[in-house]
N, C-alpha and C positions, 0 to 999 in steps of 0.2 A: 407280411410286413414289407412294406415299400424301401423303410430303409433302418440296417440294422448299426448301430453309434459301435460296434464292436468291430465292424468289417473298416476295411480301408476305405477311404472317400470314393476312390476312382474305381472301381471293378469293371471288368469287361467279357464279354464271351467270349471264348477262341477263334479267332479269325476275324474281331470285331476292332475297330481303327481304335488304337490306340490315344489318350486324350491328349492334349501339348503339355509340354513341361512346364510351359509358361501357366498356364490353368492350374497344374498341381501345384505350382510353386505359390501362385495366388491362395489357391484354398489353403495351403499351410499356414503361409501367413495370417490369414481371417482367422485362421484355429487358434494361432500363436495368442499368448497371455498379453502379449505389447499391442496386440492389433485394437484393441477397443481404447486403451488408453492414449496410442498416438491418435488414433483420429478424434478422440475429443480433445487431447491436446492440441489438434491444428483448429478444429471449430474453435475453440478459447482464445488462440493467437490469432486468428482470424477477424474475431470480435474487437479484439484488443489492440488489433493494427487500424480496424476502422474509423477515421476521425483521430487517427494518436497526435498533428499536430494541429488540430482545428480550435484548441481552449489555447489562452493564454501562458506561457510562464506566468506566475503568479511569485512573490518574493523565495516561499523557502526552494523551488526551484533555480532562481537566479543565483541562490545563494549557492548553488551546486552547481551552476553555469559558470562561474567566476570562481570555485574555490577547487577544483575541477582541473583549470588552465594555471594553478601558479605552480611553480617550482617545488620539487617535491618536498623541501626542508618545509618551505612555506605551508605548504597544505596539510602538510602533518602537526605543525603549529596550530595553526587557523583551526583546523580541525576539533583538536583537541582540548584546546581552548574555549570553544562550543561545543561540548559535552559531548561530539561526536569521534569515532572513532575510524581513519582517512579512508578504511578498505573501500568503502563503496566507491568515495570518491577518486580512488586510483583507478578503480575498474571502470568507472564512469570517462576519464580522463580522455581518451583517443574520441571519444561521441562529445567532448565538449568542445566545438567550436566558435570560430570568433563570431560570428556574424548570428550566434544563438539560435541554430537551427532546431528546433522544439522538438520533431522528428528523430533525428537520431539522438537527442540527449533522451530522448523518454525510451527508446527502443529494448536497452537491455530491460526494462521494467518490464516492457509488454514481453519480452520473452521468460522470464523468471518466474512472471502471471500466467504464463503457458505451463511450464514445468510443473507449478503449483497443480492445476489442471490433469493433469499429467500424474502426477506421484495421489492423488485425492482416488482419481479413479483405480488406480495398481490399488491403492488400500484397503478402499472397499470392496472391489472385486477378491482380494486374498481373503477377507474379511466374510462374505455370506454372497457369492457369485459375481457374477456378470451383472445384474440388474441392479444390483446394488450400487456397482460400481457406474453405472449408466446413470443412474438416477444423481449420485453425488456428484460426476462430472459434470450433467447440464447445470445443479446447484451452484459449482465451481465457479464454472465456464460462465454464464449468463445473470451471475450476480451483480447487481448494480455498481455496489462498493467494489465489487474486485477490481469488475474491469474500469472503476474509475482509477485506483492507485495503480492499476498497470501500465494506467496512462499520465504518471505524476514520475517525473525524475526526483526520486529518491529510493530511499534503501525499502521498502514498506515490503516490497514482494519478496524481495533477494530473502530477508528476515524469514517473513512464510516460506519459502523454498526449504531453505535448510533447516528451519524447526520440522516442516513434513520431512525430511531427508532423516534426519536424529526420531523423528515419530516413528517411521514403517522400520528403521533395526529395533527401536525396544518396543513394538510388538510383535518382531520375528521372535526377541528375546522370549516375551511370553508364551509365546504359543510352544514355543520347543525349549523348555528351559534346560532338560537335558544335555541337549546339544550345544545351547549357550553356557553350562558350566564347564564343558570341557576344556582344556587348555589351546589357546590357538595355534601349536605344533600340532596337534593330533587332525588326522585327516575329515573326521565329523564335526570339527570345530566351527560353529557360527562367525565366522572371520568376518565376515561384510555384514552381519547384521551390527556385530560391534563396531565396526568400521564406522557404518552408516551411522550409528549414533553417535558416536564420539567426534566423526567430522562435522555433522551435521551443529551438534550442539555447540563445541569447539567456534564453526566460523559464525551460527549465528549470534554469539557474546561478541566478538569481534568483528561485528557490523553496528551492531547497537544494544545499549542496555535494556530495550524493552523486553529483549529476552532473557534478562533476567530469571521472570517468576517460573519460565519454562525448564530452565535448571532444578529450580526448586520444585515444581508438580513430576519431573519426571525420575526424582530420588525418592518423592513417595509412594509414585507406580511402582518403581523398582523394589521398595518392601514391601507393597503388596506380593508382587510376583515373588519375591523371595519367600515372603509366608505360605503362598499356597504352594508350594514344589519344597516341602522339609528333605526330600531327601537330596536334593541339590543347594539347599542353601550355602554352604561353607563355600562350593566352589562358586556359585553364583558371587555371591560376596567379595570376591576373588577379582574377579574378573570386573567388577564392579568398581573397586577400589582402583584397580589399575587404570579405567576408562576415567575415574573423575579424575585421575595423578595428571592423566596427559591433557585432559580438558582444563584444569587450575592451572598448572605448569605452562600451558602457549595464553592462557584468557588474564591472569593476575597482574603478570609484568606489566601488560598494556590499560589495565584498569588503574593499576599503579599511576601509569606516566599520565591518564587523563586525571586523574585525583589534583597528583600533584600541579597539573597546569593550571588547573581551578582552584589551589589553595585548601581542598578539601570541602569546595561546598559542591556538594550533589544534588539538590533540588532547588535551584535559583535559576533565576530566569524561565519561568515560567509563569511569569505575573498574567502574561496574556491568556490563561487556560481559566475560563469563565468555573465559579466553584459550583459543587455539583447541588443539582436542584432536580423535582421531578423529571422537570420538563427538558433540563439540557440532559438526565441518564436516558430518557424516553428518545431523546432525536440521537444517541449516540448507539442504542442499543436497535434500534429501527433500522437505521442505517446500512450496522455491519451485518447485522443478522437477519432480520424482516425486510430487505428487497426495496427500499427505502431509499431515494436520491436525497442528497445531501449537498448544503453550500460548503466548498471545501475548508473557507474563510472564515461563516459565520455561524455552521453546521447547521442552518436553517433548512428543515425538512420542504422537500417540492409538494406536492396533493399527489397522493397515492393515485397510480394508474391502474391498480389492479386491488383493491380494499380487500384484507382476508387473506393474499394471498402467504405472507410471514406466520400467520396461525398455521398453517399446513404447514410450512416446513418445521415450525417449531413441534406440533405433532407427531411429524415423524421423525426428529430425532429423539423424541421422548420415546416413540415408541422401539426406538434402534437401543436405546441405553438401557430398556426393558428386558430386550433380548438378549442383551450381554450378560444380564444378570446372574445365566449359569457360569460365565467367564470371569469371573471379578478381578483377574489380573489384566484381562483384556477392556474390562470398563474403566479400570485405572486407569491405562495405559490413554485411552482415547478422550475419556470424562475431563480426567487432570487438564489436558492438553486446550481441552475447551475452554473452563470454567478458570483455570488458573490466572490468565490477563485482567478479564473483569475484574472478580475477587480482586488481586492485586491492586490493581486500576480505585476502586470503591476505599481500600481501606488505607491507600497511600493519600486518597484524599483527603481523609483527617487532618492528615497535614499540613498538605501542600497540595491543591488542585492538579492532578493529571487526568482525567478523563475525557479523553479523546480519541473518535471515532477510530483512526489511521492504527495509535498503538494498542488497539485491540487487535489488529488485522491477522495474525499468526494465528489467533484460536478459531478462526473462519470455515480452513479445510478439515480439522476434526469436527464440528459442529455438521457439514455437508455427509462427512463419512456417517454421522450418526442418523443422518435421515437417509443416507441410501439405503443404510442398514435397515432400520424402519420400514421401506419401503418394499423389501426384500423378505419381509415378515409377513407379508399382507397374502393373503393366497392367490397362486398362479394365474388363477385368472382374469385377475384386476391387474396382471402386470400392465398390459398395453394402453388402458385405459388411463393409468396410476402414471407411468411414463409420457403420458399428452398431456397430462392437467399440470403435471410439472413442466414438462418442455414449453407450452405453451404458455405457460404462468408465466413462468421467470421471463420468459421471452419480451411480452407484452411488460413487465415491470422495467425489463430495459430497455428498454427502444425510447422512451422520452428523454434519458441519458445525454444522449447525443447530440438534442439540441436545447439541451438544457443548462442556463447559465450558470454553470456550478463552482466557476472560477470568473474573476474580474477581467474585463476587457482591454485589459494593458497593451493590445497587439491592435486592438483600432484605436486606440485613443494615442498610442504612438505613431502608430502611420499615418492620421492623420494632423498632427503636432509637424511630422517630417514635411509632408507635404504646404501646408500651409505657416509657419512661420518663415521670416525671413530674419538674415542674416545679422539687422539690426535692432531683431526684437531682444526678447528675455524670455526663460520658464520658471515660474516661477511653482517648486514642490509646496503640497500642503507640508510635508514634513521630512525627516532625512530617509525612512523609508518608501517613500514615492522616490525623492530625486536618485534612490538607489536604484529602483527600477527604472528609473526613466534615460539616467546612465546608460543602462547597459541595453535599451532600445532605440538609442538612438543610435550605438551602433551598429544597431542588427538593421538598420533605414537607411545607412550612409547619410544620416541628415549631416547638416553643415557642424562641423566640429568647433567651428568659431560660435557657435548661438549658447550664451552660459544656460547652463540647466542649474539653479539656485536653490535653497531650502527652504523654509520660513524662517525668517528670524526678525523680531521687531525692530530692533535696532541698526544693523547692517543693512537692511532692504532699500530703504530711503536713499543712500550714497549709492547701494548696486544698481538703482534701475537707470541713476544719471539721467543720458540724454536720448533713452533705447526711445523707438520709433511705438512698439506696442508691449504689451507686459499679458504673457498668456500663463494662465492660474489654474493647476491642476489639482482638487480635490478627488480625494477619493481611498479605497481600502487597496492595500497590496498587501495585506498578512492578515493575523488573526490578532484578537484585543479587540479594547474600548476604542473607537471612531470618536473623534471630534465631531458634534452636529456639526451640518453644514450651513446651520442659521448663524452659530456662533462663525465660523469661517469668514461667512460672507461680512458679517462685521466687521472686518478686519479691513476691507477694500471699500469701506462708504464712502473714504476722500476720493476715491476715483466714480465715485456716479454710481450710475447702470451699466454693465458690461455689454459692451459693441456687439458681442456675439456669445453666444454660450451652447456647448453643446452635450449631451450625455450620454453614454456608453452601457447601456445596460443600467443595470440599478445602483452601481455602483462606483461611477466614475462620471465623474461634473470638470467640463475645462472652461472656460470664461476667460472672455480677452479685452481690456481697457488699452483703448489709444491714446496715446500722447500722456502716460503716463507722469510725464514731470508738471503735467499742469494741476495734477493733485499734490496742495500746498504742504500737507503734512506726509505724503506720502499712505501707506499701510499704517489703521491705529496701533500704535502699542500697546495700548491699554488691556488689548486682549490678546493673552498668551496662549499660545499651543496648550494641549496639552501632553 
């Protein structure tokens, strides 16, 4: 035998040079449990720094760019006031600068997309080895959707964080439920696995409600697992009650005070969330899970780079949730965590349209764990091969990612506004959220602070443009919702001719410029209202 896994790494013969410390210290570390999961951790953040600020802000960003920098009374207002809740954007707050530097506002995302990364593979490695964990890290790591919200300033990843953070204690929970009933004075007491859940679940309610349905699928893991361990139930139970006392007790108050800011309405403002149909569950469910690029605005799917390759993974997580079947507290545990968002997502739409791509995102890295599992099933000797068709796959589905218009061109259709208007022109917005974007790019250009950046409005327009030199007309999308055609648009400017110049920004942004604006006699028709 060349080499025996019993003996020490390093042996040598008596009188034979001794190896360096540095080498043994190396080899320990490669042995260490952390070593496979930081280094997919760094390939994932690596990914996810690539291009972090080459896409636009696009609005719900700005809205974190500006709510970010006010006063903290302020922001905790504003906040909550928009159904959000300020943590992220306290933590966001030092990375929000004036001049809207994209890079470090997106940054803690692309790190939190890391950690995701990160806690995916510990889980599936704890879970059915190393290869498992290998396999659900590349999943992770080179997921299209991931690394696109890793590279979106908002809360999307922080949420995934800490749901995986509250995932890996309640399946330490299951797996040794003994140990988790014991009391947390006794020296075998699971203390960090309840830690881990309770903080985990704890901060992700108090980042955003989408975590919600995760409270709820991870109390019916929890009687699972209390059903299958009868002779721990009483003290599991125990310890259960006390974890939700301290999770209700810090998450209620705060749910309280966004309640009351909204007067008790909880699903309003949400008109813009298109109602669910085959085709918009198909590009939502594509996206987050089938390796699928996505418009972030209009969730219009790009042309598959790799066709087939979402049926594999979905394979192997079916065939990971197969495996668990002799574990059934541990398929709660990982299943719930999957399937709970969608579900959610599907039946909250009866009501009130919320399906969308982004707040499914937290069910992502169990779904990964259930195909590394999968893939860890399959016999040893497909591993290497089963490991290239993945690495490879996902690879090839991302890489058109990057230069793929997945958000609006708000960052050249402003530098070039900066550059080419002068001091005695006008901007004129298609509507109040363009001129809200266009606000907060014109400071990030140092363009002239005297050039009014205006709305539409049919009435006002006609006295605003007075005796300006040129009148430059910005159509186009900066959020999600119904778009105004741009035929209807243009109707609005027939008193002023044909535009002197016009130019387009990707598929999604029209600017048009009429000179000598005051010689059109009526000005912009009225006739025809925004919508």
């Amino acid at each position: 035998m060349l080499f025996d896994p019993l003996k020490p790494p390093f042996t040598h013969a008596p009188g034979a040079a001794r190896p360096s410390r540095v080498l043994v210290r190396l080899f320990d570390i490669a042995r260490s449990p952390l070593a496979l999961p930081l280094l997919m951790a760094a390939f994932g953040f690596a990914l996810r720094l690539h291009g972090l600020a080459d896409k636009s802000l696009w609005f719900d960003e700005i809205v974190t760019l500006n709510r970010a920098r006010l006063p903290l009374a302020q922001l905790i207002t504003d906040a909550l006031t928009h159904k959000h809740f300020p943590t992220y954007f306290l933590l966001v707050g030092p990375w929000a600068t004036a001049d809207a530097d994209a890079w470090l506002l997106r940054l803690p995302s692309a790190v939190f997309g890391a950690a995701c990364v990160f806690l995916v593979v510990r889980l599936a490695a704890e879970l059915r080895g190393p290869f498992a964990g290998l396999v659900a890290g590349l999943l992770m790591a080179l997921s299209p959707f991931e690394v696109q919200f890793a590279q979106e300033a908002r809360a999307y990843t922080l949420v995934s964080c800490l749901v995986l953070v509250a995932l890996a204690g309640l399946v330490r929970i299951a797996k040794e439920p003994a140990a988790a009933g014991l009391r947390p004075a006794e020296p075998a007491a699971l203390r960090g696995a309840w830690a881990a859940y309770t903080f985990g679940t704890a901060g992700a309610l108090l980042v955003q409600n989408v975590a919600m349905p995760w409270l709820l699928a991870a109390n019916i893991a929890m009687a699972a697992i209390i059903r299958h361990a009868p002779r721990e139930r009483g003290a599991l139970s125990r310890n259960w009650i006390w974890s939700q006392g301290v999770i209700l007790l810090v998450w209620l108050p705060a749910l309280a005070m966004m309640w009351r800011a909204n007067r008790g309405a909880a699903l309003t403002g949400l008109e813009w969330v298109p109602k669910p149909t085959w085709e918009s569950v198909w590009s939502a469910i594509a996206a987050v899970y089938l390796f699928r690029i996505s418009d972030v605005v209009t969730f219009t799917l790009i042309p598959a780079s790799l066709p087939g390759f979402g049926a594999i993974v979905v394979a192997l997580a079916l065939v990971g949730a197969w495996r668990l079947r002799a574990a059934p507290a541990l398929l709660a545990a990982i299943g719930l965590a999957f399937v709970a968002m969608p579900v959610a997502m599907l039946l909250a739409s009866a009501h009130q349209p919320v399906l969308v791509p982004r707040y499914l995102m937290w069910g992502t890295g169990p779904f990964f764990v259930l195909a590394g599992i999968g893939a860890a099933a399959l016999p040893a000797r497909s591993f290497a091969l089963t490991g290239a068709i993945v690495g490879i796959g996902a690879a090839i589905c991302l890489a058109p990612y990057y230069e793929a218009e997945t958000k609006p061109r708000w960052n050249e259709a402003a530098a070039y506004l900066a550059a080419n208007v002068h001091t005695q022109d006008v901007i004129v917005a298609q509507n109040e959220p363009v001129q809200y974007a266009l606000v907060s790019y014109h400071a990030r250009f140092r363009a002239d602070a005297n050039i009014p950046i205006l709305a539409w409005d049919a009435h006002a327009l006609p006295h605003a443009l007075g005796e300006r030199e040129r009148v430059w007309v910005v159509y186009g999308r900066i959020g999600q919702g119904n778009l105004e055609p741009e035929e209807d648009f243009r109707r609005k400017w027939l008193a002023f001719g044909s535009p002197a110049q016009q130019k387009r920004f990707g598929s999604h942004i029209l600017v048009m410029r009429f000179d000598n604006p005051a010689g059109g006699a009526d000005g912009p028709r009225a006739s025809a209202s925004p919508r």
